[in-house]
MARDOZA-807934 format. One record per residue: z, y, x of N, C-alpha, C, CB in turn; residue number from 1. Coordinates in pm, 1 decimal. Glycine has a CB too. Layout:
N
REC     n_zz     n_yy     n_xx    ca_zz    ca_yy    ca_xx     c_zz     c_yy     c_xx    cb_zz    cb_yy    cb_xx num
REC        Z        Y        X        Z        Y        X        Z        Y        X        Z        Y        X NUM
...
***
This chain:
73
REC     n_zz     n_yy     n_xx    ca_zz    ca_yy    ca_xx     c_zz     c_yy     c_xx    cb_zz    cb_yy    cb_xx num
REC   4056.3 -10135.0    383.4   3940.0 -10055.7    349.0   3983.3  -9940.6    258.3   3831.7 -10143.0    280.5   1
REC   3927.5  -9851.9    255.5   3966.9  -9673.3    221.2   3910.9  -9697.4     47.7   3834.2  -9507.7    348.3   2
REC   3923.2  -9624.6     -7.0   3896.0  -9614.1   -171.5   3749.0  -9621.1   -131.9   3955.9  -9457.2   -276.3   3
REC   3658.2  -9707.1   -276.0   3547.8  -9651.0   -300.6   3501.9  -9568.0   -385.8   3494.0  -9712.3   -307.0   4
REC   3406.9  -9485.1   -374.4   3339.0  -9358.6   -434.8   3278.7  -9421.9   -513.8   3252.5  -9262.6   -356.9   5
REC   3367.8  -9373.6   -682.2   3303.7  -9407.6   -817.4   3147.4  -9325.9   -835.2   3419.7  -9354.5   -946.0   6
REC   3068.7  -9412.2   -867.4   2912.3  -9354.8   -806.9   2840.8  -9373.5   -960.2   2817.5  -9477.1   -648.8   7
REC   2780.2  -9293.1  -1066.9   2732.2  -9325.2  -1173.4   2581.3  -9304.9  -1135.2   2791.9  -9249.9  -1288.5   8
REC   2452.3  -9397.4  -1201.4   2288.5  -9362.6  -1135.6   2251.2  -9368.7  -1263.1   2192.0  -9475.6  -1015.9   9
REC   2233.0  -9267.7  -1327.4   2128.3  -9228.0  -1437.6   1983.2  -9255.9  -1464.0   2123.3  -9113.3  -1435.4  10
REC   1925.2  -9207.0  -1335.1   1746.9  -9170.0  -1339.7   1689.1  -9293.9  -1305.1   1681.1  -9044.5  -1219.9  11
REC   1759.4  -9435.4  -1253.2   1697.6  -9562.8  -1243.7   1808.8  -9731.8  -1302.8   1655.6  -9558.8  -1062.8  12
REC   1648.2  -9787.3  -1308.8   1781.8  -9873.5  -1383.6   1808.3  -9956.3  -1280.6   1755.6  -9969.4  -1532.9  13
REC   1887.2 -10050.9  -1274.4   1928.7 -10163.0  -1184.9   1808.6 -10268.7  -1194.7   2078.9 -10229.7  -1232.7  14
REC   1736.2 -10318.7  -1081.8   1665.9 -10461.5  -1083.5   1696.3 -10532.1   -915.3   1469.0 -10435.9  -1121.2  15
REC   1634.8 -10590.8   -924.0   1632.3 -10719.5   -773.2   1630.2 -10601.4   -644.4   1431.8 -10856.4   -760.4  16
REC   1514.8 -10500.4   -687.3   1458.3 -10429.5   -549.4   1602.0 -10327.4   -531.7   1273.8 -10323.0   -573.7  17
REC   1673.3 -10239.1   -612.7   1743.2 -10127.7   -625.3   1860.5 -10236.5   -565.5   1750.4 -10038.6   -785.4  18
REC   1867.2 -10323.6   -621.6   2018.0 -10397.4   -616.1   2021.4 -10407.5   -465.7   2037.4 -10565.9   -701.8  19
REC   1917.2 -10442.2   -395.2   1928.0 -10530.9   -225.8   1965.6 -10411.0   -159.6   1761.3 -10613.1   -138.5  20
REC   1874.5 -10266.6   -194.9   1868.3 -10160.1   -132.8   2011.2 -10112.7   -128.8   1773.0 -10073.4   -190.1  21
REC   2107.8 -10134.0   -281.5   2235.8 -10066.4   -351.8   2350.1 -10150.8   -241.1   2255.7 -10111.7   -559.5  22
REC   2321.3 -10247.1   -170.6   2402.4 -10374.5   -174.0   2442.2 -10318.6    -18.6   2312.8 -10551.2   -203.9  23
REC   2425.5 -10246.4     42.9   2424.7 -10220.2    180.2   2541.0 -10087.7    170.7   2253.9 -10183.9    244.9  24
REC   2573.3  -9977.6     79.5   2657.9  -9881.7     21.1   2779.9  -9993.5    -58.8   2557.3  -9769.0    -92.1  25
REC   2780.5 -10081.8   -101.9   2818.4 -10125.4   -181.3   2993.6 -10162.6   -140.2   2717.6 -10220.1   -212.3  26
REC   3015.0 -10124.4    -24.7   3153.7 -10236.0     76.7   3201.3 -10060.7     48.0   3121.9 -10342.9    322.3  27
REC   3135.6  -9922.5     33.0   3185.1  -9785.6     36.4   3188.0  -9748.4   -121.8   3084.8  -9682.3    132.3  28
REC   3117.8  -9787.2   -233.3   3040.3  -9741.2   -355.5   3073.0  -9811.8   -461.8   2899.9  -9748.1   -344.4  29
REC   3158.3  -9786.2   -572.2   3154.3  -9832.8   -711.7   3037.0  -9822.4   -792.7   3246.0  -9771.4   -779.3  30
REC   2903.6  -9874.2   -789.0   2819.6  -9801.2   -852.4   2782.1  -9882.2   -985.1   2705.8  -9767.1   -761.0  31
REC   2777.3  -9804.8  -1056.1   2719.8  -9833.6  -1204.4   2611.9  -9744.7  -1207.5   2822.9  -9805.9  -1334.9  32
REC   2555.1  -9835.6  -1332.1   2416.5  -9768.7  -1382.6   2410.2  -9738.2  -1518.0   2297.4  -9854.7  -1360.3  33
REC   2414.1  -9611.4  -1595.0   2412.3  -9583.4  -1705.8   2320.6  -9672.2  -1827.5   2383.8  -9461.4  -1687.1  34
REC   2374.3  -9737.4  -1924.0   2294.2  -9811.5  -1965.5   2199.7  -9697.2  -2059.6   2368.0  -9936.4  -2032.4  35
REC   2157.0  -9824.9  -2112.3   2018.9  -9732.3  -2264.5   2100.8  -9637.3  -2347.4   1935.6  -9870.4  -2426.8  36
REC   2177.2  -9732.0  -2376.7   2297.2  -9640.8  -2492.2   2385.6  -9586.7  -2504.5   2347.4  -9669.2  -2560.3  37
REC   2427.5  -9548.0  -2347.1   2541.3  -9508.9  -2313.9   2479.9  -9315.4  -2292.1   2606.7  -9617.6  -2164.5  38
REC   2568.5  -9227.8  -2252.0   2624.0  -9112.8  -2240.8   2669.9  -9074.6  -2118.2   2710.4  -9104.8  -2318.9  39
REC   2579.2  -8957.7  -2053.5   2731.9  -8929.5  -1929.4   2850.5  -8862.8  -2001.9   2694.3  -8799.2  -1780.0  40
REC   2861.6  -8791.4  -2073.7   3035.6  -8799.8  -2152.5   3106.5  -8902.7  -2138.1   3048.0  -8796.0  -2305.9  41
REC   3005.2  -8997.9  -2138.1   3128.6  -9138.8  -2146.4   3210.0  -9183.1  -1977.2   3013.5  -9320.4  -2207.5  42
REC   3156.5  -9105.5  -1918.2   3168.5  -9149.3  -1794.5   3206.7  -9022.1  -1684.2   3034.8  -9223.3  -1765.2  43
REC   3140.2  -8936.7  -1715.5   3163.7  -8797.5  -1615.8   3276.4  -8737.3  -1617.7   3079.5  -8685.2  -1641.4  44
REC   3456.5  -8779.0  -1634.1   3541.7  -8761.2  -1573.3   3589.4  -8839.0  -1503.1   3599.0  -8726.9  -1620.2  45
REC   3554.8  -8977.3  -1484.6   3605.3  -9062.8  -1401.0   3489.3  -9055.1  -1288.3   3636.9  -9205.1  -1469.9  46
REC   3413.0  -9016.5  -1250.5   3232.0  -9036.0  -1202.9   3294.1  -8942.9  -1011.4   3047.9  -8878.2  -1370.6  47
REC   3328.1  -8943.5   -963.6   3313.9  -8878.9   -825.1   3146.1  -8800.1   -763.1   3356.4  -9015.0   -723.3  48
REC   3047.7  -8930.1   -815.4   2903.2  -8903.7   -750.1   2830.3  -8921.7   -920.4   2841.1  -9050.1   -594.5  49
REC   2738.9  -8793.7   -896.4   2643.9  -8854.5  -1003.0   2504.4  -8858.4   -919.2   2633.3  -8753.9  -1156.3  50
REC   2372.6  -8956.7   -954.5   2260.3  -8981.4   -907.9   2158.4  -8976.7   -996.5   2263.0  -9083.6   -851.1  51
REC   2149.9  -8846.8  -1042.1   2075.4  -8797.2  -1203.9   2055.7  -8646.9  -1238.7   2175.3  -8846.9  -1336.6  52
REC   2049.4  -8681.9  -1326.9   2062.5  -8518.2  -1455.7   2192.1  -8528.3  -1529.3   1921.9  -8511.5  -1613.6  53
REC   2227.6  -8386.3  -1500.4   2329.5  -8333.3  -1607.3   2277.0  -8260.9  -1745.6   2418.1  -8227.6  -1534.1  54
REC   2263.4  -8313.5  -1869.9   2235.1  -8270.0  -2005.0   2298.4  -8156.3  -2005.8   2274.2  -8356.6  -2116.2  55
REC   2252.3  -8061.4  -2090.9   2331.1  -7937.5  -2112.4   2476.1  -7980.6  -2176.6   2245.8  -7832.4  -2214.3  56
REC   2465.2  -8059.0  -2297.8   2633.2  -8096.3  -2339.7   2674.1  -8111.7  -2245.8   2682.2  -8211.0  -2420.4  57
REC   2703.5  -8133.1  -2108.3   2772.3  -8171.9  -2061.4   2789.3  -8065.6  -1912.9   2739.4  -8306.3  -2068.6  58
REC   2706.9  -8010.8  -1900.1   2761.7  -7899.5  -1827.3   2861.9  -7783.6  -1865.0   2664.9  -7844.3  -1793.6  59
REC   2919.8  -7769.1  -1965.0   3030.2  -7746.1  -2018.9   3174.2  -7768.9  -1946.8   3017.5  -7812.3  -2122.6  60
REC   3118.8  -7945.5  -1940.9   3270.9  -7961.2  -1920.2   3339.0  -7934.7  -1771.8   3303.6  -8107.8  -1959.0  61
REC   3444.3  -7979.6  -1738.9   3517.4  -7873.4  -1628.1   3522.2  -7926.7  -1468.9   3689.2  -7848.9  -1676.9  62
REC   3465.1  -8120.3  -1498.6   3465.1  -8220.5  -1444.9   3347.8  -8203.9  -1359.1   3473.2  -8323.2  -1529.4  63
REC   3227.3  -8150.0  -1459.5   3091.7  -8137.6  -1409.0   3115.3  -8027.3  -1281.6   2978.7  -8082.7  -1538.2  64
REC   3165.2  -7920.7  -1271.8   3189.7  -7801.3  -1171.9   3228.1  -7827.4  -1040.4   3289.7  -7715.8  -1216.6  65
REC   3331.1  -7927.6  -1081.7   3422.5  -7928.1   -980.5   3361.7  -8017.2   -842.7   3559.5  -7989.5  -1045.1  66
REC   3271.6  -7924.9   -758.0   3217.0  -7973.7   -607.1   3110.2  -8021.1   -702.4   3312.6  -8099.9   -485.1  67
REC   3007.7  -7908.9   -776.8   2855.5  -7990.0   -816.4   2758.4  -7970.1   -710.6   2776.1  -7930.7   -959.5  68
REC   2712.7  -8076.8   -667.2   2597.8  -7993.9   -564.7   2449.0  -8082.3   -632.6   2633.0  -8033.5   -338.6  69
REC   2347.8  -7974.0   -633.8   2268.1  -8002.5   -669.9   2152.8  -8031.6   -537.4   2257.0  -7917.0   -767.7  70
REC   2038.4  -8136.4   -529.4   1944.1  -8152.6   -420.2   1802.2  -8181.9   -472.4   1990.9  -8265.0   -327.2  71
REC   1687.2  -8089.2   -469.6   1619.9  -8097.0   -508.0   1470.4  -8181.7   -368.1   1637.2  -7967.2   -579.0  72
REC   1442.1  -8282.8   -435.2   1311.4  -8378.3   -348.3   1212.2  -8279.0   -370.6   1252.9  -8553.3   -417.8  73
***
C-alpha cells in the first residue's frame, strides 16, 4: 500500500457519526483531529491536507503556500 496522506480536520470534532463516515478514507488517510488546545502551528508542517481554517498567524508560514487550495461550500 502507497503512503498515506497526513490529513489534519479543524472545523469538526471526532464522534461515532464522523468516525464511520472517516473510516472508509482511512486504508488512504492519516487523519487527526485538532484538539481544544492544540494549534495548527503545532501541526501545519507535517499536515499534507488541511480540513479547516487557516488563522492569520499562520498564513505566514511557507508550509501553508506550498499547493494551498482553497474550496468554498
Amino acid at each position: 500500500m502507497s503512503k498515506k496522506v497526513k490529513t489534519l480536520i479543524t472545523v469538526i470534532r471526532s464522534s461515532p457519526v464522523v468516525d464511520k463516515v472517516l473510516s472508509e478514507i482511512e486504508p488512504y488517510a492519516e487523519i487527526r483531529f485538532l484538539g481544544e488546545n492544540e494549534t495548527l502551528e503545532n501541526y501545519v508542517e507535517d499536515i499534507e491536507v488541511l480540513y479547516g481554517n487557516i488563522d492569520e498567524r499562520n498564513l505566514v508560514l511557507p508550509k501553508v503556500h506550498s499547493g494551498t487550495s482553497q474550496t468554498f461550500l
